[in-house]
N, C-alpha and C positions, 0 to 999 in steps of 0.2 A: 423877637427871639429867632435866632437862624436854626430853623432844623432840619434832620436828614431828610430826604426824599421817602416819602411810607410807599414802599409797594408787599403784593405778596408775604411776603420774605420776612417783613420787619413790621407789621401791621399789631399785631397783638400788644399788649401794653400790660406788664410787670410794674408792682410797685412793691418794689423790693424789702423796704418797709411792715409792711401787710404779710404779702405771699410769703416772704422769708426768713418772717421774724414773726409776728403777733399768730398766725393761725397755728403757724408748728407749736409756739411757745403757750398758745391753749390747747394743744392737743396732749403736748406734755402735763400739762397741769391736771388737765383731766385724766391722766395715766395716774399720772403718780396721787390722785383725791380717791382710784378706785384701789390702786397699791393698796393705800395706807387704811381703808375701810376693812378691804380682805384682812390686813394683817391686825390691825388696832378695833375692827367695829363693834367687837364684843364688849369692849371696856368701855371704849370711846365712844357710843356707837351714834351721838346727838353729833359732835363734832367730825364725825367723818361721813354721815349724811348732809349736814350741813354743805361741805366740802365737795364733797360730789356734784349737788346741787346745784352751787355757785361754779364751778366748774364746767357743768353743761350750761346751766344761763349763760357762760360768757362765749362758750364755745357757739351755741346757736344764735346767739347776738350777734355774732362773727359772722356766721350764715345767713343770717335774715337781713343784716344789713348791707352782705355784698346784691342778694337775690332782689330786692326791693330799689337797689341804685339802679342793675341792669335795667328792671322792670321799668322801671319811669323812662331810661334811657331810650328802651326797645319803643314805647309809646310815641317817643319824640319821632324816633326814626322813622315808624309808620306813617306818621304824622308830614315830616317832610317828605320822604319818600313820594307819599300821595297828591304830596302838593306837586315834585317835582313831574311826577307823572302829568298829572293834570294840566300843568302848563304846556309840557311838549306835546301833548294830545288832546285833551279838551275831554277826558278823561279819568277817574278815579282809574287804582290799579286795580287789578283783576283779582278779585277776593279769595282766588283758588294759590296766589302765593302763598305760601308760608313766611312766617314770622325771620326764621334761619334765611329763606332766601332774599328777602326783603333788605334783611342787613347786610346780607354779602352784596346785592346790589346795588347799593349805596356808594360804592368805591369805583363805580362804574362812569364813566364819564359819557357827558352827556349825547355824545354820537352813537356810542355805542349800548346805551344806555334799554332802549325797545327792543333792541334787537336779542341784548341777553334779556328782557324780561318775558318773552317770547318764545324764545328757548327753553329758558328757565320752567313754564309751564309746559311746554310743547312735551321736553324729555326729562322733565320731573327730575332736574339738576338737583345736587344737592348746595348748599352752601359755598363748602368748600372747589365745587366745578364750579360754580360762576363766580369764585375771587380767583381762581387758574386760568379764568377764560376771558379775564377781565386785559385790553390791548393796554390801553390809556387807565391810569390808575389816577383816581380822586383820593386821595387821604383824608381821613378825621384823625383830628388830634384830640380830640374830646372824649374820643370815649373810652372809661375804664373798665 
């Protein structure tokens, strides 16, 4: 499959699907379950707790299972990260990175790689200064 060049610019990844349809389309449902509770719950009040409920279960189901994909993702990335360290050093990384800088150094290619990890602790970069400062740009297309 031919794809763009990922630098900077174009690195984040939309799944237009998700982001632009299913999360807005539960946040509505959950509007309109607390609508209808305010205006019906006295009468209705089994059916529009009901409604609520199932409303927020899908809305946090939506949450928990973006937060839980990261999560494994992030594990990997420490995971290779450490390896990749390791091999150009004969070294684990330095346990005072952060999680955030870890990942933004990822897209660092491997010249320049020690030298922003280095930095990275030296002046307690954030994230987004080590993928601005990143020369030579690695892409992952992997992660969502």
């Amino acid at each position: 499959m031919d794809r763009k060049p990922q630098t900077y610019a174009n690195h984040t990844r939309v799944v237009p699907a998700f982001h632009y349809f299913i999360v807005p389309l539960s946040i509505v449902i959950l509007l309109a379950s607390v609508v209808h509770a305010v205006l019906y719950g006295g009468e209705r009040w089994l059916e529009s707790a009901i409604l609520v409920a199932l409303s927020v279960a899908v809305f946090m189901g939506l949450l928990f299972t973006r937060t839980f994909a990261t999560t494994v993702q992030d594990r990997a990335i420490r995971a290779e990260e450490n390896l990749r360290h390791y091999v150009l050093t004969g070294r684990l990384l330095d346990p005072r990175l952060t999680m955030g800088q870890i990942i933004a150094l990822r897209f660092a290619s491997d010249e320049e790689y020690l030298e922003l990890c280095e930095l990275a602790l030296q002046k307690r970069l954030k994230p987004k200064e080590i993928k601005l400062a990143i020369r030579n740009w690695k892409p992952d297309y992997e992660r969502v």
